[in-house]
C-alpha positions as CSV (number, residue, x, y, z in Angstrom):
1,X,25.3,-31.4,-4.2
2,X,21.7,-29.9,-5.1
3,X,20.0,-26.8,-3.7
4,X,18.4,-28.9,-1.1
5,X,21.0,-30.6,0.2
6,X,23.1,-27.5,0.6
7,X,20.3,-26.4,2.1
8,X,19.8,-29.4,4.6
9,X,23.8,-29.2,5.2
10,X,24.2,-25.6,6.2
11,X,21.4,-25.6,8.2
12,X,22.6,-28.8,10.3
13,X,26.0,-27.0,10.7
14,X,24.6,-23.7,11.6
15,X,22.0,-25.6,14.3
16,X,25.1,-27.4,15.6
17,X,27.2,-24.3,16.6
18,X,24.2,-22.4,18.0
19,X,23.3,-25.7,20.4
20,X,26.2,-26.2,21.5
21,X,25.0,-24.8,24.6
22,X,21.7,-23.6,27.1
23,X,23.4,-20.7,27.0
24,X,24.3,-19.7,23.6
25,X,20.8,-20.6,22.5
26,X,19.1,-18.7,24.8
27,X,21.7,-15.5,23.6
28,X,20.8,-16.5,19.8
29,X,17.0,-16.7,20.5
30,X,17.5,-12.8,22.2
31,X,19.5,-11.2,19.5
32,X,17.7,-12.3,16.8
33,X,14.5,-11.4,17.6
34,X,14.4,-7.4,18.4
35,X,17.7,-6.5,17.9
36,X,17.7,-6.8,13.9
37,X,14.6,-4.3,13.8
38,X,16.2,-1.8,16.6
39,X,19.7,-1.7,13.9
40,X,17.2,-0.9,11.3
41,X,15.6,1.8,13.0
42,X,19.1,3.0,13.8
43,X,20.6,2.6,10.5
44,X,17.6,4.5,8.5
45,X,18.0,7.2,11.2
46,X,22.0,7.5,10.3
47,X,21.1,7.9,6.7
48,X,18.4,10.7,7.5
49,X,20.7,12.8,9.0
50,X,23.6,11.7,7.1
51,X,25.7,13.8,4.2
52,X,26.4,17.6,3.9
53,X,23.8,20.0,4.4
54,X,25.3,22.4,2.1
55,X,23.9,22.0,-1.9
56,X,28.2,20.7,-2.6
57,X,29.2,17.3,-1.1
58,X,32.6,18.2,1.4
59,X,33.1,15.8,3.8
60,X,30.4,13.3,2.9
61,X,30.3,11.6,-1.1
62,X,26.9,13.1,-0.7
63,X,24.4,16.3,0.1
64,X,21.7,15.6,2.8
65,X,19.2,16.0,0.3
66,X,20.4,12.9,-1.6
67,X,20.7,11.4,1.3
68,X,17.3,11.5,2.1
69,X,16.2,10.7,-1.5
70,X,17.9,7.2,-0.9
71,X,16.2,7.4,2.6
72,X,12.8,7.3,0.8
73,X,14.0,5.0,-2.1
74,X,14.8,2.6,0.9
75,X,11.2,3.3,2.4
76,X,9.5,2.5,-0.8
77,X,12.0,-0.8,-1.5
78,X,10.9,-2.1,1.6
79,X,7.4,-1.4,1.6
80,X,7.5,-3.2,-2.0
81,X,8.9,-6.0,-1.0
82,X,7.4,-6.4,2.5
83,X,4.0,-6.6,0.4
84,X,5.8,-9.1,-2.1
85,X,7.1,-11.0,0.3
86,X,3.3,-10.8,2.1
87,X,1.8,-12.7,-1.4
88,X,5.0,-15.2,-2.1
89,X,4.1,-16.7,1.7
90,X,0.6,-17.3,0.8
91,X,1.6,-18.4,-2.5
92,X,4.5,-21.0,-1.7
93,X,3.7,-24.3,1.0
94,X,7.0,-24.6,2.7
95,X,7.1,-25.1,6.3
96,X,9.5,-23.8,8.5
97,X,12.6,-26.3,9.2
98,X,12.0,-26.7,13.0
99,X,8.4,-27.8,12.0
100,X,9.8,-31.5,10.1
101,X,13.3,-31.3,10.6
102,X,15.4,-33.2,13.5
103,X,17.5,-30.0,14.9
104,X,19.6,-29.5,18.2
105,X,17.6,-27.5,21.1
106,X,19.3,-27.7,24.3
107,X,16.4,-25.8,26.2
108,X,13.2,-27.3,27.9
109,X,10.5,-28.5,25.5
110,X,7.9,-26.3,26.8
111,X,10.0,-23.0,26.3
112,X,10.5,-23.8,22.5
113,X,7.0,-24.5,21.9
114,X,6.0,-21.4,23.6
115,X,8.7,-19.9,21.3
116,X,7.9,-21.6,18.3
117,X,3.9,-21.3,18.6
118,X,1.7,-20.3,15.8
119,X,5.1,-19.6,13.5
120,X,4.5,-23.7,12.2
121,X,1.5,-23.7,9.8
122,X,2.6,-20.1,8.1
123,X,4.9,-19.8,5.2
124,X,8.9,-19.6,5.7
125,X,9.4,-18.7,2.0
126,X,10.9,-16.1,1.3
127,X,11.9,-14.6,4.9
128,X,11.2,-11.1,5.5
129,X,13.5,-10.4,7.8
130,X,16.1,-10.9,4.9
131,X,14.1,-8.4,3.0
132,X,14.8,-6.1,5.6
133,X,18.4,-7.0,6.4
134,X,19.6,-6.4,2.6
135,X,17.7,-3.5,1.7
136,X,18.9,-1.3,4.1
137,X,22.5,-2.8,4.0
138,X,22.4,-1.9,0.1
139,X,20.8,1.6,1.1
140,X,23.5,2.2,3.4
141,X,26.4,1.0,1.3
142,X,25.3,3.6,-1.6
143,X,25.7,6.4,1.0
144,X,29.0,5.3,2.9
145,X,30.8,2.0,2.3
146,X,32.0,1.4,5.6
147,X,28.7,1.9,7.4
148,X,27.3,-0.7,4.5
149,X,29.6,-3.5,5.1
150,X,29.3,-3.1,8.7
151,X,25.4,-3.5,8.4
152,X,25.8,-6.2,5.9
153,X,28.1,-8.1,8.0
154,X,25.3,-7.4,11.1
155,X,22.6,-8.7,9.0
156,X,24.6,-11.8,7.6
157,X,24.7,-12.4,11.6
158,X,21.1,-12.2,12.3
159,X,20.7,-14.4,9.1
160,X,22.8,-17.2,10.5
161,X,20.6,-17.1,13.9
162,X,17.4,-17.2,12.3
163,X,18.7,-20.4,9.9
164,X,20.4,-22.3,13.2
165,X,17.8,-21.4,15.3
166,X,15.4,-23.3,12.6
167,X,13.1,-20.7,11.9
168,X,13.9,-20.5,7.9
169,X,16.0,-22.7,5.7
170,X,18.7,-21.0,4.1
171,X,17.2,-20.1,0.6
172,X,14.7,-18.7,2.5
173,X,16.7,-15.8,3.6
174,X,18.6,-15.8,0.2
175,X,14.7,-15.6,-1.7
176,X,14.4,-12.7,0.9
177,X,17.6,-10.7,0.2
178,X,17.4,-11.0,-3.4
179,X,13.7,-9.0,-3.2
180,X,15.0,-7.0,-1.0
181,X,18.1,-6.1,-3.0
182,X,16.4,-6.4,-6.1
183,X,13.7,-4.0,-5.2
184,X,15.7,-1.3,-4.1
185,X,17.8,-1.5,-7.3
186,X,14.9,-1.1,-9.2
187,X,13.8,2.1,-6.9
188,X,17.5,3.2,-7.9
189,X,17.5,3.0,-11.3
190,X,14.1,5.1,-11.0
191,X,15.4,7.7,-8.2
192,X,16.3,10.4,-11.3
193,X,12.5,9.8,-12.2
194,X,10.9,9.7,-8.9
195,X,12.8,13.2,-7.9
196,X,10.5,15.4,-8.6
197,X,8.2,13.0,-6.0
198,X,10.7,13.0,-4.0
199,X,11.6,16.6,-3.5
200,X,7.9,17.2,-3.1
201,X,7.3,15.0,0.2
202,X,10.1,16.7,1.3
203,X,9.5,19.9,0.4
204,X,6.5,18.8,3.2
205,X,8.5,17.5,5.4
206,X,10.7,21.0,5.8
207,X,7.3,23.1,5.8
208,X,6.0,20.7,8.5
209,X,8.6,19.2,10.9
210,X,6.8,18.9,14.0
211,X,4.4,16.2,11.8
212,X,6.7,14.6,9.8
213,X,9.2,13.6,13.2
214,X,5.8,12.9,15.3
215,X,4.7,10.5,12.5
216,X,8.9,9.3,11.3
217,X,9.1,8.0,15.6
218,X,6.0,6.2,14.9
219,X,7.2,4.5,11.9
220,X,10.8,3.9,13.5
221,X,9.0,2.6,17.2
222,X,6.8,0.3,14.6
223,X,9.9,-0.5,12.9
224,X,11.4,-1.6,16.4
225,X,8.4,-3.6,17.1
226,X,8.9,-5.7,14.2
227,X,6.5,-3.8,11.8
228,X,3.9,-5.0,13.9
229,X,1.3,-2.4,13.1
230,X,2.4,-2.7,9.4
231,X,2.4,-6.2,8.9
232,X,-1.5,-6.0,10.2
233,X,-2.2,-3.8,8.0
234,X,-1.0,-5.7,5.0
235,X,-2.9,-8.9,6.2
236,X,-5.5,-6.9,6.1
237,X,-5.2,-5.6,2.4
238,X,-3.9,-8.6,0.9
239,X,-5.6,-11.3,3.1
240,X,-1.9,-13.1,3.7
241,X,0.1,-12.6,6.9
242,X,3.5,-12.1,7.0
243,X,6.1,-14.4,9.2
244,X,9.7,-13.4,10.2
């Protein structure tokens, strides 16, 4: 069995179990749109105020000034990969499963094609949403394991909605979690170097707290919204717009 059979075959058995009723579509089509950017929000929130504020890790593997190191290391993965996946969309013709494939949707025509509108004729490689999904889980699971594997099984979950729901084949969202992941690893390896950046912005962010939590609730309400301000932005810069 090839790539793109495995691909056909997991998405056919993933469409199956999701249309197996009205009902548990309509619940898969709800959770997987805002829910997966509200976690996020929530998760990079946890690591900001995560670890011991004292200069010794206690009760926590880590200090809260690490912990907000690997809070921007996370910020920069994503923005790195947001903007690679961005290019890789315009770059690579493949066109979202529900758009030539035969799937299962128990719910009236009319709703899925006000559902489905406009997401046809733009890119479905790789998915950002995975990009999203694995960065953070990594992030999280280099600060506390527990908390990592909870939000990698969370985002495994949101992964298997958007495949059965047909809005990305599954090497999609595999393409997307290995930028993702491979991103921040590369932002790891290069947190000793970027320190001294690192301590800087924060050094800022200590000096000016009333800015830096007016503009951080911005970020995290944008971040909510599905990085809708952001994504603008970068189809603005680059000339490419970016799909979830």
């Amino acid at each position: 069995m090839n790539w793109m059979m495995l691909d056909v075959w997991l998405l056919q058995v993933l469409n199956r179990w999701v249309a197996q009723s009205p009902d548990r579509f309509y619940h898969a089509l709800t959770v997987s749109d805002r829910l997966p950017w509200m976690v996020a929000a929530m998760g990079l929130t946890w690591m900001w105020f995560y670890g011991d504020p004292g200069v010794i890790p206690i009760s926590a593997r880590v200090t809260r000034l690490e912990a907000r190191r690997r809070v921007l290391s996370v910020f920069g993965a994503l923005i790195t990969s947001f903007f690679a996946a961005s290019v890789l969309q315009g770059m690579v013709p493949r066109v979202r499963p529900f758009a030539v494939f035969s799937l299962q949707i128990p719910i009236p025509p009319q709703i899925w094609r006000r559902v489905t509108s406009g997401l046809a004729v733009q890119g479905a490689f790789p998915s950002d949403h995975a990009v999203m999904f694995f960065a953070l889980a990594l992030g999280l699971w280099t600060l506390q394991r527990r908390a990592g594997w909870l939000m990698l099984a969370l985002m495994g979950y949101f992964s298997a909605l958007h495949i059965a729901l047909g809005f990305h084949w599954p090497s999609d969202m595999l393409g997307g979690a290995l930028i993702g992941v491979g991103s921040l690893g590369l932002f790891l390896l290069a947190e000793r170097f970027l320190r001294p950046i690192y301590d800087f912005v924060l050094s800022l962010v200590y000096r000016y707290p009333g800015a830096f939590y007016f503009v951080g609730y911005l970020f995290l309400y944008d971040l909510s919204q599905k990085f809708t301000f952001l994504f603008a932005l970068m189809k603005w810069m680059t000339g490419y717009g970016i799909v979830h």
